[in-house]
C-alpha positions in Angstrom: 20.3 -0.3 48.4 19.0 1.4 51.8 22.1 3.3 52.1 22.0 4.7 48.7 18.3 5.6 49.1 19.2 7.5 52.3 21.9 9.1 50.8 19.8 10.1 48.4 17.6 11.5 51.5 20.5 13.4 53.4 21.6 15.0 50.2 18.1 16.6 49.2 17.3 17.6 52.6 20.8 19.6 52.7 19.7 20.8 49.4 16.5 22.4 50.2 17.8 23.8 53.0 20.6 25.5 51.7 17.8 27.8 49.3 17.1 31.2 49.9 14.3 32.0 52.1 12.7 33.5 49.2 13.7 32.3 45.5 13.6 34.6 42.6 10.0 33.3 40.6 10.9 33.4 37.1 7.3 32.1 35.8 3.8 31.2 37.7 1.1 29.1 36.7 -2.2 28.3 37.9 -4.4 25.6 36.8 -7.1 23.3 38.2 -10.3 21.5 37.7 -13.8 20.8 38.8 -15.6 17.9 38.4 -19.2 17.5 39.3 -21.5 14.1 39.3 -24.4 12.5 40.2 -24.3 8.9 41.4 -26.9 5.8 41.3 -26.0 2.8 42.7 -28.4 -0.3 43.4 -28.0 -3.7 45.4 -24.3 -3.2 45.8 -24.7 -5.5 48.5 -25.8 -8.0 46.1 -29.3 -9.2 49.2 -31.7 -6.7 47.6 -33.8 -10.2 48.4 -33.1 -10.1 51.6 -34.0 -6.3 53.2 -36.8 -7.4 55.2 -35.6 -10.6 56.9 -35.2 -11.2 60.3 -31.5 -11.6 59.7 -30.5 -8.1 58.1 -29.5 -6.1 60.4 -31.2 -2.3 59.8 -28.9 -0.5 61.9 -25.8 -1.1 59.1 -25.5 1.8 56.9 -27.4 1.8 53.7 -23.9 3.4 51.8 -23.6 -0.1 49.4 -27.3 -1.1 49.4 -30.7 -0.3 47.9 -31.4 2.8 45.4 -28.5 4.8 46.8 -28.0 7.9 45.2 -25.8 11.3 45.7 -24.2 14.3 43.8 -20.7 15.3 44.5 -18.0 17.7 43.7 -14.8 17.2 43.4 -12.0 20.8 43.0 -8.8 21.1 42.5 -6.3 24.1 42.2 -2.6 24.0 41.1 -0.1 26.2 41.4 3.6 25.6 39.7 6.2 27.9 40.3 9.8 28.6 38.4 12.4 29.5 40.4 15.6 30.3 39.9 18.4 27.3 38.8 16.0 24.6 38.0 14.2 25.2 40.9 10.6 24.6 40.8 7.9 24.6 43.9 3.8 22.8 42.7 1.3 23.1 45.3 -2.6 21.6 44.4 -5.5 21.6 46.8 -8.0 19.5 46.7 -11.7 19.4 48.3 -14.1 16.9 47.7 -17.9 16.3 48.8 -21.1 15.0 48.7 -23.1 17.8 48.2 -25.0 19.7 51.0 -23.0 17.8 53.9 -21.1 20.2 55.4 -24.2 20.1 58.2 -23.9 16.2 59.4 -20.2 16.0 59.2 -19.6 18.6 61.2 -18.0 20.9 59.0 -15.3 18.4 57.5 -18.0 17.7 54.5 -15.9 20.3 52.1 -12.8 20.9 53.4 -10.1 22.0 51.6 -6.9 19.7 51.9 -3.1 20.3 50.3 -3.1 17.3 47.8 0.6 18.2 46.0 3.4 20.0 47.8 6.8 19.5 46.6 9.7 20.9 45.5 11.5 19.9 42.2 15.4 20.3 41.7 16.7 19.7 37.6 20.1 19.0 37.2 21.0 18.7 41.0 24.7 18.3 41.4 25.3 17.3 38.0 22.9 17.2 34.7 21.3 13.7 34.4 19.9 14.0 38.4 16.6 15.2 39.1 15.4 15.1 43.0 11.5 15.6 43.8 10.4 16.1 47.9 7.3 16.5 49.4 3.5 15.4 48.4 3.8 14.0 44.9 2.0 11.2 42.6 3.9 8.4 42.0 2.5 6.1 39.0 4.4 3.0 37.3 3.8 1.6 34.6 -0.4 1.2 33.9 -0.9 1.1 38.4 -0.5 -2.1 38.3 1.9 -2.1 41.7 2.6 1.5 42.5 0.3 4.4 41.9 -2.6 5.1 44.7 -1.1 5.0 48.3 -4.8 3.5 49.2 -5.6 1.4 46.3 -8.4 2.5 43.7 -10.8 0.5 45.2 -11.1 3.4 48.2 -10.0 6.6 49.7 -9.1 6.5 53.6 -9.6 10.4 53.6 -12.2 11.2 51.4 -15.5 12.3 52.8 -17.4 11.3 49.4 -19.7 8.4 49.8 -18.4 7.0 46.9 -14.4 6.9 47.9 -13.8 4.8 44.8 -14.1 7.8 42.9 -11.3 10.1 45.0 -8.5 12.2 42.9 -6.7 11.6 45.7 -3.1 10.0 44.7 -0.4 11.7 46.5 2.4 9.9 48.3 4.8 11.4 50.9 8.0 11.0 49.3 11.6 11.5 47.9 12.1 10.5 44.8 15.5 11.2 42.3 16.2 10.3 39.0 18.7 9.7 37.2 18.4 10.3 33.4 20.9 8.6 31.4 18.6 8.5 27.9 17.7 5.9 27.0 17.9 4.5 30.5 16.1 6.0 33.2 16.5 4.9 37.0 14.0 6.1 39.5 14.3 5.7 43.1 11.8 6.5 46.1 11.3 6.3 49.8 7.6 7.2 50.9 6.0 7.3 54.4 2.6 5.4 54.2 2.0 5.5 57.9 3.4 7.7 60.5 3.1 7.3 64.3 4.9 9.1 67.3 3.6 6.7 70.2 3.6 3.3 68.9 6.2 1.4 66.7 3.8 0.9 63.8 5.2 3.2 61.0 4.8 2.0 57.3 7.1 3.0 54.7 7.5 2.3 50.4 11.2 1.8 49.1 11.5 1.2 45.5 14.0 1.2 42.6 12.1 1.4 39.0 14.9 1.4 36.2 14.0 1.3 32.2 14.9 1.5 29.1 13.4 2.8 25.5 14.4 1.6 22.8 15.1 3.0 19.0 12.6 0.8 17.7 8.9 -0.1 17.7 8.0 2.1 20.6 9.3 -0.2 22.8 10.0 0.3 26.1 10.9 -2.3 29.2 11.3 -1.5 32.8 12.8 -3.9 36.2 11.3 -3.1 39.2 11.7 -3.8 43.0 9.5 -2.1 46.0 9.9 -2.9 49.3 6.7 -2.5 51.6 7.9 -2.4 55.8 5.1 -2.5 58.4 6.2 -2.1 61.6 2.6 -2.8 62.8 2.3 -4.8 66.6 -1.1 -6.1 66.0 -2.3 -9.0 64.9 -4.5 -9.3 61.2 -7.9 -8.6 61.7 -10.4 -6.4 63.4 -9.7 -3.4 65.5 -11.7 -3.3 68.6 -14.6 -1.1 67.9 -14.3 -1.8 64.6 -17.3 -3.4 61.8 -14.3 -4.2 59.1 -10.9 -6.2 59.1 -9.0 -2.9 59.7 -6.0 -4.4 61.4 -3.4 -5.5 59.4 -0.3 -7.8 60.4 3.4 -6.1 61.0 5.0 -7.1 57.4 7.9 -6.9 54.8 7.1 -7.4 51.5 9.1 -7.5 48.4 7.5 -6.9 44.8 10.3 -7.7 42.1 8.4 -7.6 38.1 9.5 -6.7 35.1 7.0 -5.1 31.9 6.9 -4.2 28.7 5.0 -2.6 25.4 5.4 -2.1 22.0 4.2 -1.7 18.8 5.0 -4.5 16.3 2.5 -3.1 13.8 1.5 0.0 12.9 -1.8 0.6 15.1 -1.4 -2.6 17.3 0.1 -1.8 21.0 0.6 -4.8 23.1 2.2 -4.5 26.9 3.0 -7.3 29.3 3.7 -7.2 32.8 4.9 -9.6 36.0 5.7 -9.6 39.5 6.2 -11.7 42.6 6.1 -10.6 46.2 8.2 -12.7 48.7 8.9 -11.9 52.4 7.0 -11.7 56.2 3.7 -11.8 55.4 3.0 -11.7 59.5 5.9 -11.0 61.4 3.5 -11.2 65.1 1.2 -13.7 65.4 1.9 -16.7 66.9 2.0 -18.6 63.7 4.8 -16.4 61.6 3.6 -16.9 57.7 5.8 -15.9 54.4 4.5 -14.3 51.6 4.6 -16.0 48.6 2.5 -14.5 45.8 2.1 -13.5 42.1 0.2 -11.8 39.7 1.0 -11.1 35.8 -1.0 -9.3 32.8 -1.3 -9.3 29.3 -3.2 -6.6 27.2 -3.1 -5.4 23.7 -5.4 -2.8 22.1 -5.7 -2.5 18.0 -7.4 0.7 16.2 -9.1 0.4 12.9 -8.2 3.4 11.2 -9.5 3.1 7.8 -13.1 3.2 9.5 -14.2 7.1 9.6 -14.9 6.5 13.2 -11.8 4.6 14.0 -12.9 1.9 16.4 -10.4 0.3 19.2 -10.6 -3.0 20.1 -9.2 -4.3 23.6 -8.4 -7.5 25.1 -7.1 -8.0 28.2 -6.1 -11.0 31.0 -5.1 -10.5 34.4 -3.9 -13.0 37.2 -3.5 -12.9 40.8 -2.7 -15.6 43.0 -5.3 -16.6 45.8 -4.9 -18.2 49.0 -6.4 -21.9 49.3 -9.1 -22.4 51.5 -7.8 -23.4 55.1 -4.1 -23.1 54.4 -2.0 -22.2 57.1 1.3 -21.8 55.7 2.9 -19.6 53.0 0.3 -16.4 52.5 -0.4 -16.9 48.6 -3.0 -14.1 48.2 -1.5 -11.6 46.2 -1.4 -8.0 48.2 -3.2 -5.4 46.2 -0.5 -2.8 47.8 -1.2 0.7 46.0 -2.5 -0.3 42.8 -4.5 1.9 40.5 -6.4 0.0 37.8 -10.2 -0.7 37.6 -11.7 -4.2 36.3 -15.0 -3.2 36.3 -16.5 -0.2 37.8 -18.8 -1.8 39.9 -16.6 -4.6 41.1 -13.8 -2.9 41.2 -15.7 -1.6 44.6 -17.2 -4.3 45.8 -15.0 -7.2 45.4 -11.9 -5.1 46.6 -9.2 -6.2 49.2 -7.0 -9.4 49.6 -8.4 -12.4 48.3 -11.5 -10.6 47.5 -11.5 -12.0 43.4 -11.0 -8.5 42.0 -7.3 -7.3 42.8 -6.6 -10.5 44.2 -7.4 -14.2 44.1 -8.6 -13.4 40.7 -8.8 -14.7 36.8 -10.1 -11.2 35.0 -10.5 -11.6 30.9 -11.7 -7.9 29.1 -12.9 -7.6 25.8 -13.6 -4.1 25.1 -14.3 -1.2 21.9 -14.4 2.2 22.0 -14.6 4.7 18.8 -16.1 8.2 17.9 -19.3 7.5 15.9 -19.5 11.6 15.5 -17.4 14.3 16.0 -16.1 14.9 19.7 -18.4 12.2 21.2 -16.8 8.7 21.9 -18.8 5.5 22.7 -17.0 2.4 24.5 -18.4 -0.9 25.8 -16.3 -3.4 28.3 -16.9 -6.9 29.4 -15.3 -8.3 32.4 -15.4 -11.7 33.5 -14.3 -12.8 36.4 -12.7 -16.2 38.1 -11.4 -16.9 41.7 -7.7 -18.3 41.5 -8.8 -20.4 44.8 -12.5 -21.1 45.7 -13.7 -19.3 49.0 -15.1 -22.4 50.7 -15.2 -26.1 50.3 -18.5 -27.1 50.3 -21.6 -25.3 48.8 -24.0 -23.1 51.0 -21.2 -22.4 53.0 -20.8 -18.7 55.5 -17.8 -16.4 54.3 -16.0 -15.7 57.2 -14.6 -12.4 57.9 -10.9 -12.2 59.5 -7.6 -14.5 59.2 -6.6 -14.4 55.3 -10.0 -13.3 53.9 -10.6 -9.4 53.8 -13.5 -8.7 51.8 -13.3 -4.7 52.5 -16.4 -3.3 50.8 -18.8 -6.7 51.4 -18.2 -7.3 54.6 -18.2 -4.0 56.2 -22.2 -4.4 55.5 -22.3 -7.7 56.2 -23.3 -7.8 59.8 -22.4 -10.8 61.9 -19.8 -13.1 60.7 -21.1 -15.5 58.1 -23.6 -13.4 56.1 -22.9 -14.2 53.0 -22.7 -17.6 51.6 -20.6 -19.0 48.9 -20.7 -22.5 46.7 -17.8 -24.6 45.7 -17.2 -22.8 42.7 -14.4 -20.8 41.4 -17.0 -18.8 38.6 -17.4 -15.3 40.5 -19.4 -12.9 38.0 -19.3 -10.7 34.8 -19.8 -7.1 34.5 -20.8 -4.8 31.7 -19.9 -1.5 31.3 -21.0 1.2 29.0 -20.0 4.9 28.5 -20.5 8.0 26.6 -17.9 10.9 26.9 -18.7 14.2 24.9 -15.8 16.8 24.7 -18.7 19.9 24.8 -15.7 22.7 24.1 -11.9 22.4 24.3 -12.3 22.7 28.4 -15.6 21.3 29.4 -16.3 17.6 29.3 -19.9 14.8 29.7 -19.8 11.9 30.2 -23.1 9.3 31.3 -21.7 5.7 31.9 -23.3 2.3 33.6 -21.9 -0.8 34.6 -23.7 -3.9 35.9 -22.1 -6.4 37.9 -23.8 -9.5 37.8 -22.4 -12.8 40.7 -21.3 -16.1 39.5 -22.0 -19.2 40.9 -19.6 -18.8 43.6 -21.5 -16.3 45.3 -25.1 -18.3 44.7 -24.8 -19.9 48.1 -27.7 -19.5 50.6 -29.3 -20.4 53.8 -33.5 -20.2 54.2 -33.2 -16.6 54.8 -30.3 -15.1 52.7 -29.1 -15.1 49.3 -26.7 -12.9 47.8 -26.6 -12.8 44.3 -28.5 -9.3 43.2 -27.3 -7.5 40.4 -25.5 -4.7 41.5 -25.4 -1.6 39.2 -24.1 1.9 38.7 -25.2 4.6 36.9 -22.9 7.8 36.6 -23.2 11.0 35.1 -20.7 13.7 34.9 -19.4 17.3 34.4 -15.6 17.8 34.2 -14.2 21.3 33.7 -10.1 22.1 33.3 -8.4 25.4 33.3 
């Protein structure tokens, strides 16, 4: 399989070097969109309780914590060119900032970065093969494996406070397809991580292949991805560093399979599964294997004889955990570049490997959404959330950060090791979420949503001067415009 992929490689490189300087452009366009919002967020440290103990420390930043609140804008420009025999060249820019920063970030608070930048070749060689180089979006299935190179939980390169809410997508990559209707095999080789000093270079290989069929809607796709880290250092915190930044030198394969369909009219129901096996830590001392799953189920049914036409959702997500104190076989399933939200408030807070959002976690949604009047629809969400392995042992008891537990967006407020405590108990929370989206014109979108987060018993632990349970909420308001 590598030496088709790099093939694959050699052939379009050759190929996009053999174009003219400057193609013939048969047709331009230009398109893009700004999106503007403001941003409350409260106790997203869940130890409102706690702000004026001895034990907080008030040199942290306040990003996750009390009464936090910003505006932001977020801009985008496309531009897809037509060139001559199936040739065609998209460039998009993107900028996006908190507003009136560009004064304490030292100019970087607006800059303007290339988002897309590839070149597309149709019917390369022969008919059915289509090769696509450069910055590009890559999104399988629902996001469930492959779709954001950082994971929608954050944005390594954003400069908005709120990197949860980044457009930014874009993987460096190859990909070709092959289209042999009604099958359809994709391949890709992207470069997450580049370095020219060290050997720590991280790249994406994948093979997606699928199939529609005549009947139903129905589609099904096989899938492998292949994840090498050729990282020296050891899991956990970079010198210097508040967070568990480090992450272990790793190969890791993702093999699932998925599916929808619709049985009956106005009834959609998908499925997937996956597995990830191989070197979960190929340094330490102590080499570990990966050995983790995660599957989905979801099915959405709209009630058209209503004027309004309601949807109702229901959905159940798994993903394995790793048990407390175990030192062999890694079980906690790696998020890798997933794209889904389970809750707009956890989805932030409880990111990261074996955090209970995107990992180590039970998830059931119950949801509805309709259109009570013209051009405005309505939608309410319920998560609740499990832990597929409890955090500690015993109740009362200090999460530690490092080793298998990476708590990103908790623990990089956290202060000293041990700051939040935790109870025997796999019940982790449940979070509301409401919205309201009106479509003002064709072009010009509001929408005013909310979403409370509220912690289970599992994160109820406490000592005589913290506790951790605070309701941590989100109130968002926005104004999207597309042209």
């Amino acid at each position: 399989m590598k030496r088709l992929l790099t093939v694959c490689i050699i052939v379009s490189a050759i190929a996009l070097f053999a174009l003219p300087a400057f193609a013939e452009v048969q047709n331009v366009k230009v398109s893009g969109d700004v999106n503007s919002a403001g941003v409350y967020r409260n106790d997203y440290d869940l130890m409102q309780a706690n702000r004026n103990n001895s034990t907080y420390d008030s040199t942290l930043p306040d990003t996750y914590s009390d009464n936090n609140n910003f505006l932001y804008t977020q801009a985008r420009v496309r531009v897809d060119a037509d060139l001559t025999d199936n040739v065609m060249a998209t460039v998009r820019l993107l900028s996006e900032w908190d507003w009136c920063t560009e004064s304490n970030t030292s100019g970087d608070g607006d800059n303007v970065d290339i988002d897309l930048a590839n070149v597309t070749l149709k019917e390369a060689f022969y008919s059915p093969l289509t090769i696509i180089v450069g910055r590009q979006e890559l999104r399988y299935g629902t996001g469930f494996v492959v779709a954001d190179p950082d994971t929608n939980t954050t944005s390594a390169d954003s400069n908005l406070t709120a990197t949860d809410m980044s457009l930014r997508k874009s993987f460096d990559a190859v990909r070709t397809i092959l289209d042999y209707n009604p099958w359809t095999i994709d391949m890709i080789f992207a470069k997450m991580d580049e370095s020219n000093t060290t050997k720590d270079d991280e790249d994406l290989y994948g093979v997606n292949v699928a199939y529609m069929f005549d009947n139903y809607d129905a589609e099904a796709e096989a899938y492998w991805f292949l994840n090498r880290d050729d990282s020296e250092v050891s899991f956990g915190r970079a010198a210097g560093e508040t967070a568990d930044t480090n992450t272990p030198g790793h190969t890791i394969n993702t093999f699932g399979v998925r599916g929808s369909m619709t049985p009956a009219e106005n009834l959609n129901i998908l499925g997937e599964v996956a597995w990830q096996r191989g070197d979960f830590d190929k340094i330490s001392s102590i080499k570990r294997d990966q050995e983790a799953y995660a599957f989905q189920l979801a099915a959405n049914y709209t009630l058209s004889e209503i004027t309004w036409e309601p949807m109702l959702r229901l959905g159940y997500t798994h993903y394995s955990g790793e048990e407390i104190d175990d030192t062999g076989n890694q079980e906690a399933w790696i998020p890798l570049y997933e794209d889904q939200t389970h809750g707009v408030v956890a989805n932030y807070i409880l990111g990261g490997i074996n955090g209970g959002q995107n990992s180590n976690a039970e998830i059931l949604n119950i949801g509805a959404s309709g259109m009570p009047m013209e051009d405005l629809t309505v939608s309410i969400d319920y998560y609740k959330f499990w832990l597929d392995e409890k955090l500690v042992s015993t109740s009362n008891t200090a999460i530690a950060r490092g080793n298998r537990l990476d708590w990103t967006n908790l623990t990089e407020n956290s202060g000293a090791t041990g700051y939040y405590y935790a109870n025997s108990d796999d019940d982790l929370g449940y979070e509301v979420d409401l919205a309201l989206n009106y479509d003002y014109t064709e072009d010009v979108k509001m929408g005013l949503s909310a979403g409370w987060f509220v912690p289970g018993k599992a994160l109820e632990g406490e000592d005589s001067d913290c506790r951790n349970d605070e309701t941590a909420i989100q109130v968002l308001a926005t104004l999207d415009v597309a042209f």
